[in-house]
C-alpha positions as CSV (number, residue, x, y, z in Angstrom):
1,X,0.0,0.0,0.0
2,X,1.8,3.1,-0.9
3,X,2.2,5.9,1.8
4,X,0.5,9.4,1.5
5,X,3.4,10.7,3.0
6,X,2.1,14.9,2.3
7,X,-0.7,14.0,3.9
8,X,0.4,11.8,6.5
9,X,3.6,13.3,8.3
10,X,4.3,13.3,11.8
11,X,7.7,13.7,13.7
12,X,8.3,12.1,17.4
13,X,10.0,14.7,19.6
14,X,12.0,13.5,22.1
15,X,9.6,13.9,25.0
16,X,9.1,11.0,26.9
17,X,9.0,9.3,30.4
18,X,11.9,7.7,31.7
19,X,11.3,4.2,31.7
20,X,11.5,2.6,35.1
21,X,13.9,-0.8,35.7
22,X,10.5,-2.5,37.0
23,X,10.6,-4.2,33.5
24,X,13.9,-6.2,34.1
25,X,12.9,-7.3,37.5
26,X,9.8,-9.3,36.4
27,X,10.0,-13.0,38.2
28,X,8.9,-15.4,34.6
29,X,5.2,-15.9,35.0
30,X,3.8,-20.0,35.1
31,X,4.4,-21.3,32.0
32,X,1.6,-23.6,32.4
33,X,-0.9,-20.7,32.5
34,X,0.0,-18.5,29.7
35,X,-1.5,-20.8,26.8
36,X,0.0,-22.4,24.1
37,X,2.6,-21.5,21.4
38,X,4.4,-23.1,18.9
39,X,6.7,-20.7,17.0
40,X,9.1,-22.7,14.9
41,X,12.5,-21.6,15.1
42,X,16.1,-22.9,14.4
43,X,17.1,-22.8,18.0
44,X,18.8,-25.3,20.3
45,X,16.5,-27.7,21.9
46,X,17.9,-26.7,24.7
47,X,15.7,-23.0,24.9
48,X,12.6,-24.4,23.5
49,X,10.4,-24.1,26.7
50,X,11.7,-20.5,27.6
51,X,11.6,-19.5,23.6
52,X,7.9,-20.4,23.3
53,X,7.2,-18.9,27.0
54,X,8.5,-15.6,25.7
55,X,6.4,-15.5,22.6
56,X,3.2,-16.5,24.8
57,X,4.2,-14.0,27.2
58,X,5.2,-11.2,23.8
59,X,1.1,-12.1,22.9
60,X,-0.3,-11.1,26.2
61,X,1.8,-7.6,25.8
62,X,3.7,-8.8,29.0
63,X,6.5,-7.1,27.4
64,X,8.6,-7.1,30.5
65,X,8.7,-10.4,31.7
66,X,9.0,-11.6,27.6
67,X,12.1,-9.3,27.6
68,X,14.0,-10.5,30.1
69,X,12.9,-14.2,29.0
70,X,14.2,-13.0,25.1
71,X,17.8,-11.9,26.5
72,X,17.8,-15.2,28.5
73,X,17.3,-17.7,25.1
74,X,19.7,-14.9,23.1
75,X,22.5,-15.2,26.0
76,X,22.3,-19.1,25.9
77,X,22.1,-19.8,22.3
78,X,24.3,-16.9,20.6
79,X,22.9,-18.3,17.2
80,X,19.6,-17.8,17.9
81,X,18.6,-14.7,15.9
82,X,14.6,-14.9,16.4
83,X,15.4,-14.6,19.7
84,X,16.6,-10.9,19.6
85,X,13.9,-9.7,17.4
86,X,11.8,-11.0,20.0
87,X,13.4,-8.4,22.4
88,X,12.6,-5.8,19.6
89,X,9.4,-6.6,19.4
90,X,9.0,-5.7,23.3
91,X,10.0,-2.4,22.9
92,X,7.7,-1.2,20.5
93,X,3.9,-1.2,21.8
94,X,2.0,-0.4,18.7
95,X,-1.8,0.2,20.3
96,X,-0.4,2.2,23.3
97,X,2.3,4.5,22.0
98,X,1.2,4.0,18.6
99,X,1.6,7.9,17.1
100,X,5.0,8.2,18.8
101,X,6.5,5.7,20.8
102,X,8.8,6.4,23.0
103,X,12.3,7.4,22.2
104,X,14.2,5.2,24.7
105,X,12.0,2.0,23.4
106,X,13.2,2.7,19.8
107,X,17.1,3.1,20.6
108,X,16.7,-0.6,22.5
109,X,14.4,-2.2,19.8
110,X,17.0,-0.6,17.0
111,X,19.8,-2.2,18.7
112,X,18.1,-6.0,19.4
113,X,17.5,-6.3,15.5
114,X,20.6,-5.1,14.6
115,X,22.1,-8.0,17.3
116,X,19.0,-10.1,15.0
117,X,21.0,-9.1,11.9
118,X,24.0,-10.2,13.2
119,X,23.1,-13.6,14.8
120,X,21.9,-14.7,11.6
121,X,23.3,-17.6,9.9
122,X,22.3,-18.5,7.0
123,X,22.8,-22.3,7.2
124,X,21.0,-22.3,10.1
125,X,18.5,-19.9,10.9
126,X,15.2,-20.2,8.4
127,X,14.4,-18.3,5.5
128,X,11.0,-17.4,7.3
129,X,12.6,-16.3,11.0
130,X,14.8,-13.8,8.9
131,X,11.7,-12.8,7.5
132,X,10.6,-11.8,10.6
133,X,13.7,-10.0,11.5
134,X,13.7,-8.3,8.3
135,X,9.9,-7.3,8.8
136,X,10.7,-5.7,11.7
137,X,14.2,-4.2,11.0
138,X,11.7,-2.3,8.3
139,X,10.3,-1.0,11.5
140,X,13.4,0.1,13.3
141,X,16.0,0.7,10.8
142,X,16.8,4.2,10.1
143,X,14.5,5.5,12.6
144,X,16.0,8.7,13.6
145,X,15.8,10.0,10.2
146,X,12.7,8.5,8.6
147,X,8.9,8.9,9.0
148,X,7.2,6.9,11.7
149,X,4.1,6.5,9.8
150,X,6.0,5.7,6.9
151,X,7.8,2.5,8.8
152,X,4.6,1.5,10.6
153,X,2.9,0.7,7.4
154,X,5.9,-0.5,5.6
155,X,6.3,-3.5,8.7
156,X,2.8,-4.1,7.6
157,X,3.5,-4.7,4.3
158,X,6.5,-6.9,5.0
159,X,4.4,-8.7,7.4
160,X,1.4,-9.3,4.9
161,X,4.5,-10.7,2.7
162,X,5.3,-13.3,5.5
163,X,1.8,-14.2,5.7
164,X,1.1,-14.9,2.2
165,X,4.1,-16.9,1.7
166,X,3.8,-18.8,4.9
167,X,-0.4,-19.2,4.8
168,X,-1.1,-21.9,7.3
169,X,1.7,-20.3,10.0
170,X,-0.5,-19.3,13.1
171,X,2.3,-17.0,14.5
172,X,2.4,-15.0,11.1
173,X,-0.9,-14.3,11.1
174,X,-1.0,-13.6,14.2
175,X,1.4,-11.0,14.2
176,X,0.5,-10.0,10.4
177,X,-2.7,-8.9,12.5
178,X,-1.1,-7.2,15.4
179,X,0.8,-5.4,12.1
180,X,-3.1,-4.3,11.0
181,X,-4.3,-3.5,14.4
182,X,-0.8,-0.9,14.7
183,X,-1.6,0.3,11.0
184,X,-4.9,1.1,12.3
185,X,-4.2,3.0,15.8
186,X,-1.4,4.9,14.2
187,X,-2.9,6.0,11.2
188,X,-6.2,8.8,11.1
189,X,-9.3,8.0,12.1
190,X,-11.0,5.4,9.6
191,X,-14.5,5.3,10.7
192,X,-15.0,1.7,8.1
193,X,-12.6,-0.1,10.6
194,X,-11.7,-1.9,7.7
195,X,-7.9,-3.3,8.8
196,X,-9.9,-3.8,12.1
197,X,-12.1,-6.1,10.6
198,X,-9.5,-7.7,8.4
199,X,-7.5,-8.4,11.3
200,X,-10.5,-10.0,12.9
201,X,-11.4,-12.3,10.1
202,X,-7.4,-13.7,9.6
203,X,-7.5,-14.4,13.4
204,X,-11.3,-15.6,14.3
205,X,-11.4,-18.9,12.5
206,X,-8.3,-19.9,13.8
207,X,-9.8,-19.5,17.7
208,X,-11.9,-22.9,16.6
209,X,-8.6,-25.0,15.8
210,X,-6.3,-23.6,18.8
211,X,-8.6,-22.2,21.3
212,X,-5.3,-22.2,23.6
213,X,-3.4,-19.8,21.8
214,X,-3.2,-16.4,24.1
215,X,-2.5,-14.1,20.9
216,X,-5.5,-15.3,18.7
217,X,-7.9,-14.3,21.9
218,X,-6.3,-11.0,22.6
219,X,-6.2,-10.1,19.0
220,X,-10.1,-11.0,18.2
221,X,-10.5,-8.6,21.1
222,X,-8.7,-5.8,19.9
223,X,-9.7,-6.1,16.5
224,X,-13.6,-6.1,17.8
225,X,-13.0,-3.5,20.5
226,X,-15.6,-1.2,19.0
227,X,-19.6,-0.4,19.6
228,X,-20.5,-1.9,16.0
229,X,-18.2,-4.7,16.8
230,X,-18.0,-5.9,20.2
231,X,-20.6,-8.8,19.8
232,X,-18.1,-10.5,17.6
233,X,-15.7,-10.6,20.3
234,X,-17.6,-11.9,23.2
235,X,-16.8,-15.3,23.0
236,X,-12.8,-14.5,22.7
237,X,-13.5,-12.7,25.8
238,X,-14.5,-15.3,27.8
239,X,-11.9,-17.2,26.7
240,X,-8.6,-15.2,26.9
241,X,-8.4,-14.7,31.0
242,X,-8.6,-18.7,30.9
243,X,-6.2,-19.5,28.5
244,X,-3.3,-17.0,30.4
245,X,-4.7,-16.6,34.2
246,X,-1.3,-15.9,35.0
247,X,-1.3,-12.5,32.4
248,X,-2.2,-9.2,34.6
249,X,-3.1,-7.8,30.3
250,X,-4.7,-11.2,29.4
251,X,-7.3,-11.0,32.8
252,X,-7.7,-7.0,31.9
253,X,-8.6,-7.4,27.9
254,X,-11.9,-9.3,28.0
255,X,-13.3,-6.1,29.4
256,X,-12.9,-4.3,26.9
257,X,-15.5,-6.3,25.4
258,X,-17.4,-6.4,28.1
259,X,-17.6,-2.8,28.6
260,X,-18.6,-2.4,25.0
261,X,-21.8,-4.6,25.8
262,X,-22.6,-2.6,28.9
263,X,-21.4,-6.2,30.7
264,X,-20.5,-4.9,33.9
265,X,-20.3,-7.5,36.8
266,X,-18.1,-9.3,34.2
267,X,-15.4,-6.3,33.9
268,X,-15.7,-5.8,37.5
269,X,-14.4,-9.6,37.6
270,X,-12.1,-8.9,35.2
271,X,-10.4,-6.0,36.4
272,X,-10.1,-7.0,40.1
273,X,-8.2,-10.2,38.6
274,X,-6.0,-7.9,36.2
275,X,-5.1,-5.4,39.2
276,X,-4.1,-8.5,41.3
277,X,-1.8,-10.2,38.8
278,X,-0.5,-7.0,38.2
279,X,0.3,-6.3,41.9
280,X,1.9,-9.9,42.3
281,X,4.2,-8.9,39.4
282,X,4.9,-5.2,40.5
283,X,2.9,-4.0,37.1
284,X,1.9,-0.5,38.3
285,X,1.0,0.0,34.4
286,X,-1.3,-3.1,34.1
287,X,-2.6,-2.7,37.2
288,X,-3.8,1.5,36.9
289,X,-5.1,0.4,34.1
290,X,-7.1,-2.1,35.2
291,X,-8.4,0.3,38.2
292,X,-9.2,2.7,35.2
293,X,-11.3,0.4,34.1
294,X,-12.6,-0.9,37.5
295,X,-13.6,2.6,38.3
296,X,-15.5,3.0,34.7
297,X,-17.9,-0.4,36.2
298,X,-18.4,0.5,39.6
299,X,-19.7,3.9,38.1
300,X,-21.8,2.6,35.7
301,X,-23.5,0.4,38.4
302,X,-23.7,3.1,41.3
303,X,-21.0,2.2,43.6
304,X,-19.8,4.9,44.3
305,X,-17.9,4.1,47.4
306,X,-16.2,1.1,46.0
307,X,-14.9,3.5,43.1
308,X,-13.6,6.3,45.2
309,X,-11.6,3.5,47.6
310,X,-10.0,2.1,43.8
311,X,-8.4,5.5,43.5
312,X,-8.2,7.1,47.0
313,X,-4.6,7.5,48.1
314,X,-3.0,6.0,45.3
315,X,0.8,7.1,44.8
316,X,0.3,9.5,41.3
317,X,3.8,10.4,41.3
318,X,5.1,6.8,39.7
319,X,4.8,8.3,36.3
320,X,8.2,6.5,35.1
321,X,6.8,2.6,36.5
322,X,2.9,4.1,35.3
323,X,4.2,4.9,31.8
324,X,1.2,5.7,29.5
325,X,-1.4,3.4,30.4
326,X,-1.0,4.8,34.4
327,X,-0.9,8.2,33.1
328,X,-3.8,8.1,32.0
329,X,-5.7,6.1,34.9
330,X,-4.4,8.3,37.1
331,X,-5.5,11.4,35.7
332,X,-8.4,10.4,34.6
333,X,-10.1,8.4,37.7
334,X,-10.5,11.3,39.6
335,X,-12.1,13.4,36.8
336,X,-14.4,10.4,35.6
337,X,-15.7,9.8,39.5
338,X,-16.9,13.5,39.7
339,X,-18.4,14.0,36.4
340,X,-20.2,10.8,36.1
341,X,-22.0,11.5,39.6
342,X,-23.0,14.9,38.3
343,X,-21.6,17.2,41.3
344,X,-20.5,19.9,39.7
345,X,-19.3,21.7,42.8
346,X,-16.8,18.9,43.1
347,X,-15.4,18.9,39.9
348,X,-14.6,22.8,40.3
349,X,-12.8,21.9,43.3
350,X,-10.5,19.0,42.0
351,X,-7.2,20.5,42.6
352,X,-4.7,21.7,40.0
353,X,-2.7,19.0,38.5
354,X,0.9,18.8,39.3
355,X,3.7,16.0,38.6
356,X,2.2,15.2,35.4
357,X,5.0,15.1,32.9
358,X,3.4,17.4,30.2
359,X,4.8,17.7,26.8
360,X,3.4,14.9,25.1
361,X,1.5,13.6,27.9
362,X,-0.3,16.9,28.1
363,X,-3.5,15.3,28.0
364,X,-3.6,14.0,31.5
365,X,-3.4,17.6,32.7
366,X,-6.2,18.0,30.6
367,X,-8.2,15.7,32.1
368,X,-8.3,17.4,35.1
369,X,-8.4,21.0,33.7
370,X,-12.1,19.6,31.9
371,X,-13.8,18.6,35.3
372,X,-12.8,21.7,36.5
373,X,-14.1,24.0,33.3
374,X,-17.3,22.1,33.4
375,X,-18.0,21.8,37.1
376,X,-17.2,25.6,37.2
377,X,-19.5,26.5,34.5
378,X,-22.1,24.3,36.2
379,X,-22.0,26.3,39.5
380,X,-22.0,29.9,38.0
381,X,-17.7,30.3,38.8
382,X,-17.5,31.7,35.4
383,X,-13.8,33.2,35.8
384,X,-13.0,29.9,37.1
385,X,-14.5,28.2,33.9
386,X,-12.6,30.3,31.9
387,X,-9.5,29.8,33.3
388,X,-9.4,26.4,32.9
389,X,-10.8,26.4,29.1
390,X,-7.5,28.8,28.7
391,X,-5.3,26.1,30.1
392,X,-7.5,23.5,27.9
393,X,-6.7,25.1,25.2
394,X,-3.2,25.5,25.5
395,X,-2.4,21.9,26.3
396,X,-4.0,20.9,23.2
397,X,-1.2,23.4,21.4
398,X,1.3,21.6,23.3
399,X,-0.1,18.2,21.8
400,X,-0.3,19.8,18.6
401,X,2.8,20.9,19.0
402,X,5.0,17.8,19.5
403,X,2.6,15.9,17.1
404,X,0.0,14.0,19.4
405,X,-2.7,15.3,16.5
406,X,-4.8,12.5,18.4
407,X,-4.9,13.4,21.8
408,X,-4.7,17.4,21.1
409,X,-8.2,16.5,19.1
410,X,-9.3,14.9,22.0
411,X,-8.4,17.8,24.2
412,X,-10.1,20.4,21.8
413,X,-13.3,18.2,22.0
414,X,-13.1,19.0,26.1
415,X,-12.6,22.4,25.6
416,X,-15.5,23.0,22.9
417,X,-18.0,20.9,25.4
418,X,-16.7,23.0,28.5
419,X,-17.0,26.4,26.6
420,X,-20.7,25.3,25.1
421,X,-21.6,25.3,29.1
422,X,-19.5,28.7,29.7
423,X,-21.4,30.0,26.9
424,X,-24.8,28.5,28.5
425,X,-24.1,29.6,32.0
426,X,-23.5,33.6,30.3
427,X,-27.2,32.8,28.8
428,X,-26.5,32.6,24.9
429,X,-29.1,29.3,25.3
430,X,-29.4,29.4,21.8
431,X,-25.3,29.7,20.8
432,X,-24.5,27.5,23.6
433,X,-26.9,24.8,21.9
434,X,-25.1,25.4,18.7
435,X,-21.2,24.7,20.9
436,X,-22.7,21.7,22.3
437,X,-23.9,20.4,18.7
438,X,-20.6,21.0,17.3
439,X,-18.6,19.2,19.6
440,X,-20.8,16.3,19.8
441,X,-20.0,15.9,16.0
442,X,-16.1,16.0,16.5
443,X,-16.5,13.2,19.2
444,X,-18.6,11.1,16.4
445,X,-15.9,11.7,14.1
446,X,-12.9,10.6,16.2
447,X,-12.2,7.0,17.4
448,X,-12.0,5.1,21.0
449,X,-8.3,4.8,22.1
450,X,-7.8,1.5,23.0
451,X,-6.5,2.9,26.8
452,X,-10.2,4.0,28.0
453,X,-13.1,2.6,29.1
454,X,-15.0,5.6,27.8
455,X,-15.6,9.1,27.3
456,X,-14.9,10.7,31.0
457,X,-18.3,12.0,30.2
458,X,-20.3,11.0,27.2
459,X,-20.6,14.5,25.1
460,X,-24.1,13.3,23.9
461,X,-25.4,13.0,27.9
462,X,-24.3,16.4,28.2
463,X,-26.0,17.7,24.7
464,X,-29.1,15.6,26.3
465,X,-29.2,17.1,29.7
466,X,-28.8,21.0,27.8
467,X,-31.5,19.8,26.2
468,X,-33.5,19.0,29.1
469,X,-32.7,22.4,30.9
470,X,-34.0,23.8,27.6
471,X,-37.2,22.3,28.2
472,X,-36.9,20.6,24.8
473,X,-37.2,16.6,26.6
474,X,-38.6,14.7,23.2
475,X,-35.5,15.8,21.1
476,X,-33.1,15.1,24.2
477,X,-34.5,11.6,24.4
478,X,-33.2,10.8,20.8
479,X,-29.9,11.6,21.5
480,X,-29.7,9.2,24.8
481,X,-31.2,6.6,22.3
482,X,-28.1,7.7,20.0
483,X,-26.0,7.5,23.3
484,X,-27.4,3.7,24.1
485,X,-26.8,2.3,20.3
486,X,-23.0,2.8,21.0
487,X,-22.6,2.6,24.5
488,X,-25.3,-0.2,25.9
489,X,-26.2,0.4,29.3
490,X,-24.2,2.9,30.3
491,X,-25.6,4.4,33.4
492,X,-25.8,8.3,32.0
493,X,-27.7,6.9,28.8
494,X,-29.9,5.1,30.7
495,X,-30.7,7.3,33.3
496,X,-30.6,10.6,30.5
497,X,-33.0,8.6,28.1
498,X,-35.7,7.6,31.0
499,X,-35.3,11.2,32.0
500,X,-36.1,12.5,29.2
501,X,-38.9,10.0,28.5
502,X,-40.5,11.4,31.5
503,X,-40.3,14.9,30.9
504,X,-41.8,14.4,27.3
505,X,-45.1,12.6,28.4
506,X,-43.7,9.2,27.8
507,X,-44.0,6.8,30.7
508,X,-43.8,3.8,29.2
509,X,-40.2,4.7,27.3
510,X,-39.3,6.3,31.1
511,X,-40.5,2.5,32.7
512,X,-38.3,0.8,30.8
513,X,-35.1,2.9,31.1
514,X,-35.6,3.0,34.8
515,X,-35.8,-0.5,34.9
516,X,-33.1,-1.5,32.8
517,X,-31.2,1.0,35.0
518,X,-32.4,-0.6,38.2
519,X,-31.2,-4.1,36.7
520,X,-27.4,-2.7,36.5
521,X,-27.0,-0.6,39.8
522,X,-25.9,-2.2,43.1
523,X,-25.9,0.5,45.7
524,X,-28.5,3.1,46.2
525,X,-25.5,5.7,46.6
526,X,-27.0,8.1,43.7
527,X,-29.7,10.7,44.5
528,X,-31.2,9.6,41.1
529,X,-31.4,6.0,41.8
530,X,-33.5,6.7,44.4
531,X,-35.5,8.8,42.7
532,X,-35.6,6.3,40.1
533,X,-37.2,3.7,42.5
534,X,-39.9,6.5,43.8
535,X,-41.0,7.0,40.1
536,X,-40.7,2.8,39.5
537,X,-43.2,2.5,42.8
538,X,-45.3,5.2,41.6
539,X,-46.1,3.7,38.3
540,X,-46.5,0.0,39.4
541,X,-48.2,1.1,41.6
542,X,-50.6,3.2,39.3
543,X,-50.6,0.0,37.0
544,X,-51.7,-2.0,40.3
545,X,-54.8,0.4,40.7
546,X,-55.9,0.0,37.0
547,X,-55.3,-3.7,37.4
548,X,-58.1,-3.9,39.9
C-alpha cells in the first residue's frame, strides 16, 4: 500500500517518560498458564520451553517479563537470531504508544535487530525467522531519520509478505494482524474499521482449531474493540483470561469487550483479577489500568464508594513505573468519578494538576483542567471556567505541537463541550446549543483509544441534559437513544434517556429505562437511583390500581 506521505507526516520529539527498571525485575510468569505456542525456530533444543514462553508471554503484551525471557534464550544460544527480534518486538507497543513511541523503546528495539541481523546464519536460521527479523528491521532501521508513519505501514506490508508466503503459519498471522491492528491505531481515524475487521477475520477462524493460543484471543478482542463490533468478540473474551490466568493484560482485555456490551459485573471480575496479577508482578502500568477500568464499572453500576476507595490515596507520582497506560488512569479516575456522579461543585474543586510530565502527555493535565471548566461553569464560577478552558486550550497546542494530533483532538473536544456550558451559563441558550452540537460531531468523528473505558463524560449525555434544561425533553430523548446504540447500558444513557422519557409525556419509554437501569446498579449511593425507584413505585403502583 503506498504511503500518502504529504498527507500523513508526523515527527516524534523526544519527549518522553523515563522508563523505570521495573521491566527487568519481572519474576517469569507459570508457564503452564500462559496458553500455548508453537513458534518454529532454528534454536537449540535446549531453549525451546523458555523460547515459546516468551512469545506466549510477547502475545499477552507482558512485554517485561517476555524481555528479560528473550535476552535469556539470546545469551544461551548466541545463534539464535529470532530470539533478539523478539526483544525488539518488546519495545515497541504499537496500540499504546502507537503515534509516537517512545524514544528510549526505539534506541533498544534498534539495537536487538541489529544484534537479529547479526546472529543470523544462514545455514541455520530459516528463510521465514529472517523474514521476521527483516519485517521488523523495516520497522526500526533508520528511525531517527525517517517517518514513523511511513515505517509502521511499511512493517505491515512486509508482514502481509510473510503471511502470504507462509499461509497456514499461526504465528504470522497472528502477528501479520497485530501489524493491522498498529496500522490502524497509528494511522487517522478510519470510521469503516476496515484493517480492524481484516484483522479480525485472519484471526477468528483460527480460535476454533487452537482455542489455547493467548494471541489469537487477545487479538479478536482488539480487533472487535468497538460499539458496531463488540458482539463479535464476546466469546474470545470469555476465553482469553482462561487460556493465560497468569497474564495481569490477558485477565484485563476481556473487558474491553465487556464494557462495549454494557457487561459490567463481568469487567468488575475482570479487572479485580488484572489489578491483582498486576500487583503480584509489581505492574503498576497493568494494574492503573485495570483500576481505570474498575472505576469505569463501579460507576456505571452506582457504587460509588467502592470507586472512590480504587483511586483514594494511590501514589500518582510513579509516572516512570505508570508509563502511559497509568498516566492516563491516574489522571483520569479522579475526573471520571466526579463527572459521572454529576456534582458539579466537586469537579470545580479537583485540585490543579501537578507532577504530570506534560509535553506529550499533556492530556492528562487535561483531564483534570475539563472537570474543572465544566463543574465551574455548572455552579455559576465563570472566571473559574474560563481559566481552565484557557489552560484546555493550550495543552491541546502543546499536543499539537510535539505531534500528538490524536490526543490534542481529544483535548479540543473538552474544551469545545466546556465552553458550550461557559457559553450557556452567560445565557447565549441558543449559541450554547449550537457549541454543544458542534462538539458532539467532532466526538462522532474521532475514534476510541484503545487505553479508555469511555468518554470521561459522554458529550451526547451532556447535549441531552442541555436539552432537558432547555425544556426541549422529546429531542433530548433521541440523542440518549443515539448515546445507548454505542454505548449499551451505560448508566448516564440510561438514566438521560428515561429522563427525558418522562419529561416528554412518555411513561412507558421512562418504565423501561428505569428498569433497565435498576437491573445494572448495586448500591443506592445516587440521589437519582432513588428517585428512580420512587417513580418505579409510583407507576407499578398506578398500574396495580388500574389492574383492579
Amino acid at each position: 500500500m503506498p504511503f500518502p506521505r504529504p498527507v500523513f507526516v508526523y515527527v516524534c520529539l523526544l519527549a518522553t517518560v523515563a522508563h523505570a527498571d521495573e521491566q527487568h525485575n519481572h519474576p517469569a510468569g507459570d508457564p503452564s498458564k500462559l496458553g500455548k505456542v508453537s513458534f518454529a525456530n532454528s534454536c537449540s533444543p535446549a531453549v525451546q520451553d523458555r523460547f515459546q514462553s516468551a512469545v506466549a508471554m510477547l502475545h499477552s503484551f507482558w512485554y517485561g517479563a517476555a524481555e528479560k525471557q528473550f535476552r535469556a534464550v539470546a545469551n544461551a544460544d548466541p545463534h539464535c537470531a529470532i530470539a533478539w527480534w523478539g526483544v525488539a518486538m518488546t519495545h515497541w507497543h504499537p496500540l499504546w504508544d502507537a503515534r509516537c513511541p517512545n524514544p528510549d523503546d526505539m534506541k533498544v528495539g534498534a539495537d536487538a535487530i541489529r544484534k537479529a541481523k547479526t546472529a543470523v546464519d544462514p545455514s541455520k536460521t530459516t528463510a521465514r525467522e529472517q523474514q521476521f527479523i527483516a519485517a521488523l528491521d523495516t520497522f526500526y532501521g533508520d528511525f531517527q531519520k525517517t517517518d514513523h508513519l511511513e515505517r509502521v505501514v511499511a512493517y505491515e506490508n512486509k508482514m502481509a509478505a510473510l503471511h502470504n508466503n507462509n499461509p497456514q503459519d499461526v504465528e504470522a498471522t497472528v502477528f501479520y494482524a497485530l501489524s493491522l491492528l498498529g496500522s490502524a491505531t497509528s494511522l487517522p481515524p478510519d470510521k469503516t474499521h476496515a484493517r480492524q475487521k481484516k484483522a479480525g477475520a485472519l484471526v477468528e477462524p483460527i480460535l476454533k482449531t487452537q482455542p489455547s493460543h493467548p494471541g489469537v484471543a487477545h487479538m479478536v478482542i482488539h480487533a472487535y474493540d468497538y460499539p458496531d463490533l463488540a458482539p463479535q468478540a464476546l466469546e474470545a473474551a470469555r476465553m482469553y483470561a482462561k487460556i493465560a490466568p497468569e497474564s495481569p493484560h490477558a485477565l484485563h482485555m476481556p473487558s474491553h469487550i465487556f464494557t462495549r456490551l454494557g457487561l459490567w459485573q463481568e469487567s468488575i471480575a475482570s479487572n479485580l483479577d488484572s489489578a491483582a496479577a498486576a500487583r503480584k508482578y509489581n505492574e503498576p502500568k497493568d494494574e492503573l489500568h485495570a483500576l481505570d477500568y474498575l472505576v469505569f464499572a463501579y460507576l456505571q453500576t452506582g457504587q460509588d464508594q467502592k470507586a472512590y476507595n480504587v483511586f483514594h490515596g494511590l501514589n500518582s507520582n510513579n509516572f516512570a513505573a505508570s508509563q502511559f497506560q497509568g498516566i492516563f488512569a491516574t489522571a483520569t479516575m479522579p475526573a471520571r468519578y466526579v463527572l459521572e456522579r454529576r456534582q458539579w461543585a466537586e469537579a470545580a474543586a479537583l485540585p490543579d494538576p501537578k507532577g504530570f510530565p506534560g509535553g506529550r502527555y499533556a492530556w492528562a493535565d487535561a483531564s483534570i483542567y475539563y472537570a474543572r471548566a465544566l463543574g465551574a461553569a455548572r455552579t455559576g464560577n465563570l472566571d473559574q471556567a474560563r481559566r481552565d478552558i484557557e489552560k484546555l486550550d493550550s495543552a491541546s497546542k502543546t499536543l499539537k505541537d510535539v505531534k500528538e494530533d490524536y490526543w490534542s483532538g481529544q483535548v479540543r473536544i473538552q474544551k469545545a463541550i466546556a465552553s458550550a456550558w461557559l457559553t450557556f451559563a452567560e445565557g447565549k441558550q441558543s449559541e450554547a446549543l449550537e457549541q454543544m452540537q458542534a462538539a458532539v460531531a467532532l466526538d462522532d468523528a474521532a475514534d476510541k483509544h484503545p487505553v479508555t473505558p469511555g468518554a470521561i463524560l459522554p458529550p451526547r449525555d451532556l447535549l441531552g441534559q442541555m436539552l432537558i434544561e432547555l425544556k426541549q425533553p422529546a429531542v433530548a430523548l433521541a440523542e440518549y437513544e443515539n448515546l445507548l446504540a454505542k454505548e449499551p447500558n451505560r448508566f448516564a444513557a440510561l438514566y438521560g434517556l428515561g429522563r427525558s422519557a418522562e419529561l416528554a409525556g412518555r411513561a412507558d419509554k421512562a418504565h423501561d429505562a428505569y428498569g433497565k437501569l435498576l437491573g445494572n446498579v448495586q448500591s443506592d449511593e445516587r440521589t437519582e437511583v432513588r428517585e428512580v425507584r420512587k417513580f418505579m413505585a409510583a407507576q407499578d403502583g398506578k398500574k396495580s390500581t388500574m389492574g383492579q
